[in-house]
C-alpha positions as MATLAB code, in Angstrom:
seq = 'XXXXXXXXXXXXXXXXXXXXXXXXXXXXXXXXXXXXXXXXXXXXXXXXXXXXXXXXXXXXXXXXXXXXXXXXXXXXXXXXXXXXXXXXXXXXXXXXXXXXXXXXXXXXXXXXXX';
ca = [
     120.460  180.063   10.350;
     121.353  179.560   14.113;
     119.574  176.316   14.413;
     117.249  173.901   12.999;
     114.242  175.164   15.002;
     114.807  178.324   13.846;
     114.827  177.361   10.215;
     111.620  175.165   11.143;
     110.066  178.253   12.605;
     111.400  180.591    9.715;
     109.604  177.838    7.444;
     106.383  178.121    9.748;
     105.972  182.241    8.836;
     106.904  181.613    5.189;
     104.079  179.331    5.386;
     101.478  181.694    6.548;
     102.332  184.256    4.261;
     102.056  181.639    1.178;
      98.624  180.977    2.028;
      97.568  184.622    2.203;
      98.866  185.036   -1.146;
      97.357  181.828   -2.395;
      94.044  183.150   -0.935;
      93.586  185.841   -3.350;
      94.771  184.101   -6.830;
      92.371  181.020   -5.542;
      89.934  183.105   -3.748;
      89.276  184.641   -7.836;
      88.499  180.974   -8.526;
      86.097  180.409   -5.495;
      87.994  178.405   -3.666;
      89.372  179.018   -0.312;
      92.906  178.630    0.923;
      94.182  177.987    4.851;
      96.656  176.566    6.798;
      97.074  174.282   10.101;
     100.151  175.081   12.011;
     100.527  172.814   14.762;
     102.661  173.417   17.497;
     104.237  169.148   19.503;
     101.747  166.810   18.502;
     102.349  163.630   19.917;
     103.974  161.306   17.146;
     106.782  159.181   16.804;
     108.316  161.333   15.512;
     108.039  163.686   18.799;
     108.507  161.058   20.965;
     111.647  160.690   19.291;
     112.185  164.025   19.752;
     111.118  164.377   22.893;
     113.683  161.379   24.268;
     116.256  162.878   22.370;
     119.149  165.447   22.815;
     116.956  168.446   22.502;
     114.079  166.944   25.260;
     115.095  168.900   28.015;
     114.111  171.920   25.570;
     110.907  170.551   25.103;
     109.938  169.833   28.073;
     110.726  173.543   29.003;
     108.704  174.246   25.586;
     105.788  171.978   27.398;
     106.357  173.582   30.892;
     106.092  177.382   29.529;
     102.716  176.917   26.943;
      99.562  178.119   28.422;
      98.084  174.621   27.721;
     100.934  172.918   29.820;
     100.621  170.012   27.039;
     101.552  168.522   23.159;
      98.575  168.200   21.412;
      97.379  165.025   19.750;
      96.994  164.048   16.266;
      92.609  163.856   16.700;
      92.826  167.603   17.618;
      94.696  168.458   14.486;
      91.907  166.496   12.142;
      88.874  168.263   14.268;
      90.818  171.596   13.252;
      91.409  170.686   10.063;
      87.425  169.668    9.417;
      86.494  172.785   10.489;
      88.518  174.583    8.435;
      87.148  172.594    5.678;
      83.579  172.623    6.458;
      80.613  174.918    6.156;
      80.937  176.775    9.428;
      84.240  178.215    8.056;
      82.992  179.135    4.656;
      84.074  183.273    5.238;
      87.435  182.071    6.229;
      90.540  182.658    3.812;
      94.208  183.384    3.794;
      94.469  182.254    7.824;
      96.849  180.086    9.040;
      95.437  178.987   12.110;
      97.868  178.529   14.820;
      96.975  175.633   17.457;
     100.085  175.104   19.487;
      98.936  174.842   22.925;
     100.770  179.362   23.542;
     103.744  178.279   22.397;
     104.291  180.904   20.302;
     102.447  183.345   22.668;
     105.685  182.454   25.336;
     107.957  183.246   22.368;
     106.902  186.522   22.219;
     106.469  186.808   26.069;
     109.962  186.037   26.139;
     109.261  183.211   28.504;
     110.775  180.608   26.063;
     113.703  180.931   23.789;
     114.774  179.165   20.154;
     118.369  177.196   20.559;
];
């Protein structure tokens, strides 16, 4: 592995494949299965991150997302109720992705892993 935010994104993809799996063992069950993949939320942990050695990359990380922001902790819960609630009864096996287009400049090429 080339870095640690390319294991942590490696990790990410295993993730979302895990829960479309789960989906259809639990899904025979009647439950669903989903996942929340959040891109920076603001933490102490990111700030720490964020004053640290690798800042400079995420401020670029910030700089290139089509949200031009980190998201907060409250938006993470509101996605995580709704994934829970009634409204997203039909949904199963998605790992919903709320990181501001992160990932979207990834595959732009506008922003590259360390």
């Amino acid at each position: 592995m080339g870095s640690t935010v390319q294991a942590y994104a490696l990790s990410k993809r295993a993730n979302s494949l895990r829960v479309q799996t789960a989906a259809v063992a639990w899904g025979k069950r009647g439950a669903r299965v989903n996942a929340v993949s959040p891109g920076v939320i603001i933490t102490p942990l990111a700030l720490d991150e964020l004053s640290g050695p690798r800042g400079e990359w995420f401020e670029q990380v910030r700089k290139v997302s089509a949200a031009k922001r980190f998201g907060t902790p409250d938006e993470v819960a509101d996605a995580a109720a709704f994934l829970l609630g009634r409204q997203a009864g039909f949904i199963t096996g998605a790992d919903l992705l709320m990181d501001g287009g992160v990932t979207a400049a990834l595959c732009a090429g506008e922003l590259m892993i360390p």
